[in-house]
Every structure is written in structure tokens, then in C-alpha cells.
N, C-alpha and C positions, 0 to 999 in steps of 0.2 A: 342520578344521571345515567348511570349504567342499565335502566331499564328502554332506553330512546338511542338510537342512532343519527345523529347531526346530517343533515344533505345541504342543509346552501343556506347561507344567512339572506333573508328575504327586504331586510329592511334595518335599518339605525335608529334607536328612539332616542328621547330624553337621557335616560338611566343605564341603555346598553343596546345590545342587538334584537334581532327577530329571525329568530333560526326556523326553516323546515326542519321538523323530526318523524321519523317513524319509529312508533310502538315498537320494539323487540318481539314482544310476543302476538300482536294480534296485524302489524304489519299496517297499524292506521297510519294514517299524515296527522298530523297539527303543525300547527305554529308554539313557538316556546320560546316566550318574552324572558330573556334573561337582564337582569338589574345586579350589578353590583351594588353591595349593600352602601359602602365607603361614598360613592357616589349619589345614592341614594340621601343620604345622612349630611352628604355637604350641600344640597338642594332644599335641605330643610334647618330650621333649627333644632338644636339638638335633642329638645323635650319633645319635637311633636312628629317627627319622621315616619316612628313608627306607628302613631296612630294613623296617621294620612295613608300611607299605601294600607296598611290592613283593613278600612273602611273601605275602600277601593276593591281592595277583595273581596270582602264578605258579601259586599253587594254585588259584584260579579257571580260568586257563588248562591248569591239567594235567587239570583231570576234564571231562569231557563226555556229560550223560545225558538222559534224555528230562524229567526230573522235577527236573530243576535248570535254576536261572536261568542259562543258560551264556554266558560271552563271548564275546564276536563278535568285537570291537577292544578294541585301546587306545592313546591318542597321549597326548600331550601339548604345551604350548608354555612360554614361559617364564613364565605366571601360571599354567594350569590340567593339572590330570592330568583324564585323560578316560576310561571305560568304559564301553563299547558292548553291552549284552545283549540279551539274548530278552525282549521287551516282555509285561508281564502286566497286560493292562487291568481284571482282576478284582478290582483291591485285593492285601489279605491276609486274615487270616482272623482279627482281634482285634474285628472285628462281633461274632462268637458266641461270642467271651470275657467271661465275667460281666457278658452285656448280657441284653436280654429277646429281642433275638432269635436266633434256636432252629434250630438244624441238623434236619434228620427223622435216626430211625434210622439210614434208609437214607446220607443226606450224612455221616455222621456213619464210619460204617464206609469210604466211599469214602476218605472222606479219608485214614481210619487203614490203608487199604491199600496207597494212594502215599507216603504218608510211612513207614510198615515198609519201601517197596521200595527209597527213594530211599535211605533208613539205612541199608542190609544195603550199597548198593552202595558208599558211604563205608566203611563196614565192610571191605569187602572191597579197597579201594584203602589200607587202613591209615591214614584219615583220622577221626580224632572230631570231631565235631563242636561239642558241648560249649553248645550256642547253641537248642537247638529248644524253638519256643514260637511261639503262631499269630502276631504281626506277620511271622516270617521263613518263614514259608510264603505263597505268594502263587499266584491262581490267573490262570492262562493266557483266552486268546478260545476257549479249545474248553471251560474248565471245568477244567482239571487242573491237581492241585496243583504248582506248584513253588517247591522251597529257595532260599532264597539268604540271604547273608550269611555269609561265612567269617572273621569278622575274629576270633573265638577258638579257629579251628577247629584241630588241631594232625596235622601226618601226620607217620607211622612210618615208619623207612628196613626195608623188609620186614616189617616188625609193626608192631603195634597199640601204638601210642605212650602210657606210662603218663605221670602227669603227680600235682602236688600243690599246683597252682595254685587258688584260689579265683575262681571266675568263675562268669561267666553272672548268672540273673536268680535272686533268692533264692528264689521260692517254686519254680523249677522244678530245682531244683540236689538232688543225688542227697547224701545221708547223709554217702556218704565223698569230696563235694567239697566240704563244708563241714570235712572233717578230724575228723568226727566218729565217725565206723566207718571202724576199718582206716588204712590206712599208703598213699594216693594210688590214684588211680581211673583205670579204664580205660573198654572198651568199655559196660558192663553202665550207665555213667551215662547214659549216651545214652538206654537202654531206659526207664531210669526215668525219664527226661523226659518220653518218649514215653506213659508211665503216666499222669503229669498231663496231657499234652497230651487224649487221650481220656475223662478223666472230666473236664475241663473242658469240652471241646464238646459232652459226653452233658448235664453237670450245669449250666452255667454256673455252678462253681463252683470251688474247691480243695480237695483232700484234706486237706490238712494246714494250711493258713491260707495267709497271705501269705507269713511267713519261718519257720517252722519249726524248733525246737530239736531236734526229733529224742530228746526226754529222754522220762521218766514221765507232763509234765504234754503230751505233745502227743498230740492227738486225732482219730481217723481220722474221717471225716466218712463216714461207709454211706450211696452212694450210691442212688437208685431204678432205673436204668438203665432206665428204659422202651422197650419197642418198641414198634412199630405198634400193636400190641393193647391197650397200658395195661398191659402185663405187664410184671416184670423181665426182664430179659436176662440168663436167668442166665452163660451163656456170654462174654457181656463181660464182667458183674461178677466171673469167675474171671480172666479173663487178664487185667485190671486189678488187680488184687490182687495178682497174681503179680508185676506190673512193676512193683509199689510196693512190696517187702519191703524194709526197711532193708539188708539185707546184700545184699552185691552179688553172693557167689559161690552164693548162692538165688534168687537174681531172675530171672526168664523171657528169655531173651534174654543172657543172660552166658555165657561159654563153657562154666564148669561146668553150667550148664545144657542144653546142647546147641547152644548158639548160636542165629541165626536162624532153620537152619531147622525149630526147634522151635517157635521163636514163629509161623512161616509156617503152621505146620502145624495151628496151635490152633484147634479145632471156630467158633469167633467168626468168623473168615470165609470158613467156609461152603466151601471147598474152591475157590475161583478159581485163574483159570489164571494164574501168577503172570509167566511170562513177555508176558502179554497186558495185564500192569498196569505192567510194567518199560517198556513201550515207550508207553504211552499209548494203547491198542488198547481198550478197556472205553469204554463210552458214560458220558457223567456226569450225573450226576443235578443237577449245579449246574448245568450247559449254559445252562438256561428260565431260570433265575434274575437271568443276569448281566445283561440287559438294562439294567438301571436302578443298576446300579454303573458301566457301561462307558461311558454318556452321563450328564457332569455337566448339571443345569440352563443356560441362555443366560447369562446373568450370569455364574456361576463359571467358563464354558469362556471368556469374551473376558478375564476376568480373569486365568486359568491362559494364555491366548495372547499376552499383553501383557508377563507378566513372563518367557515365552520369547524371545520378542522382545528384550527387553531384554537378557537373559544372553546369547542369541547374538550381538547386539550386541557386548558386553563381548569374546566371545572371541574374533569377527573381526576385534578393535582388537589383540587380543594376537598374533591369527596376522601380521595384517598390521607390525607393528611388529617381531615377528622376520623376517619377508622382509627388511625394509629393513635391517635388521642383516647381516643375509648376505647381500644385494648391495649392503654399503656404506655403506647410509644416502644421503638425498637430494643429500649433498654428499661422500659417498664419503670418509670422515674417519677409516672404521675400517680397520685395517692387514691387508694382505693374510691370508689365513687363519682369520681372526677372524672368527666365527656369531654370536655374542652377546658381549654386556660380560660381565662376569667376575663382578657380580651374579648376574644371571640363570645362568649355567652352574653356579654351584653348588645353584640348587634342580631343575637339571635329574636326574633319576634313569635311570643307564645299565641299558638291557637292559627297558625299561618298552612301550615300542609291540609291538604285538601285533595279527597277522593270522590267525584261525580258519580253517584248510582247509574244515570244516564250515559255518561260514557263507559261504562261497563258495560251497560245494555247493551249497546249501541255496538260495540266492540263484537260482544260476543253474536248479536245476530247480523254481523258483517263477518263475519269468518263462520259462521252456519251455510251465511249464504254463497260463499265462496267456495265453501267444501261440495255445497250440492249443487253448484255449478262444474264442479269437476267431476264430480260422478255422474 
């Protein structure tokens, strides 16, 4: 912990906070998910805790793209697990979820073209995702979207991993992962997520309600899909349409359909260059906007800095209390060998610390670039 400096707790999860930190030495931002373990351990049963978040990690650590929240680190000590990612001062994007305020056309297809690119590239690492919905989309300091949250997300050893799990969030959940069409779901549910995800930001609404039976009595809500002009869009209301059909080997983006890059290819967005949107190269029309999400009011930032303060606190007392365990202790009372009491080592998780080559890179040619901006 003593390599990061705490600035403002960003957010509350499940297991703990979400702190702003800056690098000590190279002066970056991330975000840094802190879990206490104790917490952690009473959310699961006691045999499978630690396999659950450690799959969770690994697979954060095995993908790396321009449009996902990527890890950077991961430590731990004997209270807290720790991870280190790509900072997104933007929020997420449950603003424009069945509120009054209102994507343009334009932000609205942006969005739907990073989150198509970010999918196809899960897709294509044999990873579902199973999870998408605007709080786990979050947007970046330049304006871009980025995924995160892997905790249902499931990968294929060489394919596309079928599954017949019930998960995710009800109204966003495809036909055949409520076990209602067909016999367990693969890639194609993803799409239909991605269905709702896009007539929700067009409509601030839902196609099919909150939780949807998917029987005779459920009712498709005909979207207006307005553009700039006050027109429809008839062009999204087709490939909206298409990523909503109940059955999965019909739905735009399933394999029997062509895969993605049929869906890439659909007249809706306008023929972009799609490897210029893989990398985060396309200017963003949200850029102007972030200002006033990115600065909380004076009040809320000393009170988001106080209770960082506090939590780093907390975890400097944990760092420092295992030092003294593994040199001894103040009266040198613990037996050669011995790192921690025997408490503490069973909540410790083997094979969990993690160092990004990329954010190394990354690091180091952002402080190249900053030194020959001062020269």
C-alpha cells in the first residue's frame, strides 16, 4: 500500500470501497478495489470464496484491451485483497438509464460502437460475459467507454462456453437464460443484452418491462428511435429488433447469424473504421460533457478525501502489523520461519499478487512523455 497514495474514495462495492490512487513513483491514477477478506469469506461459503474471486482475477488479468477496465495490480495482506486498475473518472452510464437525462443520437451510437467492439473482443477470447448493462460500462478522462466487472463472466477452453446458469439482472437476461427457449445459452445472449442496452439509452426505457416472461401476455414496447431530425431511425429500429428476437439462433450477432461481423456490418453504424474504434482512436462526443461528473462539489470531495484517508489508514495498520509478523514481532516471540499466525495464512489466497507488463509500459512511456514535455 505504501507504493499508492489514497485521494478520494470513488465509490462502495459489494466487498469494500473504490478508492482514487496515485502511483508514488510514476504519479498515474487508477482506481483500487479494496475487499476486505472477513467480508469477502462471509458472502461465500467457506470452501469456495477463494476460488470465486481468484477466477475473477485471473481473468481480469488474462484479457487486456483498449475498452476494458484493465488491471494493473494486485496484492494483498492479511485483512485486505487489493486491485489496481485503469481509473475512469466518468462515472458509468446508469445516468441515461430510465432517467430524464438523455444521450444525443450521436452519444448514443458511440456508445453502441465501443461496447459492439469491446463484446466481439470477449467473443473472440471465448469469454461471455453474461453481465452487460450500463452501471458496468464506465467512461474513461478522454470520454471512452470502458467494461468492467467479470464476476459472471464465464471463458471457454478454445470455444465459446455454453452454460444453463440463471444470472445477471432480470430485465436484461436473454429468453434462453431464464431457461425459457431452448436448452442453455451461449454467445447470442450477450447480443440480446446489447439489444436492451441500446433501446434503453435511445428510449430511457425497456422493451419488455422490468422481468419479463417471455409468454403471450409480454409486450414489446415500439420504440420512437429519434434522430437529430425528430425522425425515426429506421436503421436502429432494425438492428434493435433483430437483437431482441426471442430465439437465439435468429438474433443478429449469433453465430447462425453470421456472427459479429454481421452485426459490424449493419447500415446503423454508418460504415466506421472499426479498427479505429478497437483502439480508442474516434473522438468522443461525451469528451465536453465530463466536466461536471469528473469534479465533485467542495463538500463531497473533503468528504470522499476523509474517508480515503481513513481506509488507507486501516490498510497501513494491516501492512505494518504483517511486517512485524515477519520480522518477529516487537519481542521476536514468533518461531523462525513463520510470516504470519496461522489465522491470518489461511485467509491469505496463493497465486493472487499480480504485476501488468502493460502498466509498466504504460507507466514508464507516460513519465518519458511528461519529462520531454518539460524540456
Amino acid at each position: 500500500m505504501e507504493d499508492f497514495r489514497a485521494v478520494r474514495v470513488l465509490g462502495q462495492g459489494g466487498f469494500g470501497q473504490v478508492l482514487e490512487v496515485v502511483k508514488r513513483d510514476s504519479g498515474k491514477h487508477y482506481a483500487m478495489k479494496v475487499m476486505k477478506k472477513s467480508t469477502v469469506q462471509a458472502a461465500y461459503r467457506e470452501e469456495d470464496w477463494k476460488e470465486a474471486v481468484l477466477l475473477e482475477k485471473q481473468l481480469q488479468a488474462a484479457l487486456h484491451h483498449a475498452l476494458l477496465v484493465n488491471l494493473a495490480y494486485a496484492f494483498q495482506n492479511s485483512v485486505y485483497l487489493l486491485l489496481v486498475m485503469d481509473s475512469c473518472p466518468g462515472g458509468d452510464l446508469s445516468d441515461f438509464a430510465l432517467t430524464a437525462d438523455r444521450l444525443t443520437p450521436a452519444q448514443v451510437r458511440f456508445v453502441g460502437l465501443e461496447t459492439c467492439a469491446v463484446l466481439s473482443f470477449l467473443h473472440s477470447q471465448f469469454v461471455l460475459y453474461r453481465d452487460l448493462k450500463p452501471e458496468n460500462l464506465l467512461l474513461d478522462g478522454t470520454g471512452h467507454v470502458r467494461l468492467v466487472d467479470f464476476g459472471l463472466a464465464l471463458k471457454g477452453d478454445g470455444k465459446m462456453p455454453v452454460s444453463d446458469e440463471v444470472c445477471g439482472t432480470p430485465c436484461y437476461m436473454a429468453p434462453e437464460v431464464k431457461n425459457i427457449v431452448g436448452r442453455g445459452y451461449s454467445v447470442a445472449a450477450d447480443w440480446y443484452t446489447f439489444g436492451v442496452l441500446m433501446y434503453e439509452l435511445s428510449e430511457q426505457n425497456l422493451p419488455f418491462g422490468d422481468d419479463p416472461l417471455f409468454d403471450n401476455r409480454t409486450e414489446y414496447r415500439t420504440p420512437a428511435f429519434l434522430d437529430e431530425g425528430a425522425k425515426q431511425n429506421g436503421e436502429l429500429l432494425d438492428m434493435v429488433q433483430r437483437l431482441l428476437l426471442w430465439s437465439p439462433t435468429k438474433r443478429l450477432g449469433g453465430p447462425e447469424q453470421g456472427g459479429s461481423q454481421v452485426l459490424k456490418s449493419h447500415p446503423y453504424w454508418n460504415d466506421p473504421e472499426w479498427d479505429l474504434v478497437e483502439h480508442r482512436r474516434l473522438a468522443s462526443p461525451l469528451k465536453p460533457w465530463l466536466g461536471r461528473r469528473v469534479k465533485p462539489n467542495e463538500q463531497k470531495l473533503r468528504k470522499q478525501q476523509r474517508a480515503a484517508a481513513e481506509t488507507a489508514k486501516e490498510m497501513a495498520k494491516a501492512d505494518t502489523k504483517d511486517k512485524l509478523k515477519e520480522g518477529g514481532g516487537k519481542h521476536g516471540l514468533m518461531k523462525h520461519g513463520s510470516s504470519k499466525h496461522a489465522s491470518d495464512a489461511k485467509l491469505d489466497i496463493v497465486e493472487w499478487d499480480f504485476v501488468s507488463p502493460e502498466a509498466i509500459t504504460q507507466e514508464y512511456m507516460e513519465t518519458m512523455a511528461t519529462q520531454v514535455h518539460i524540456l
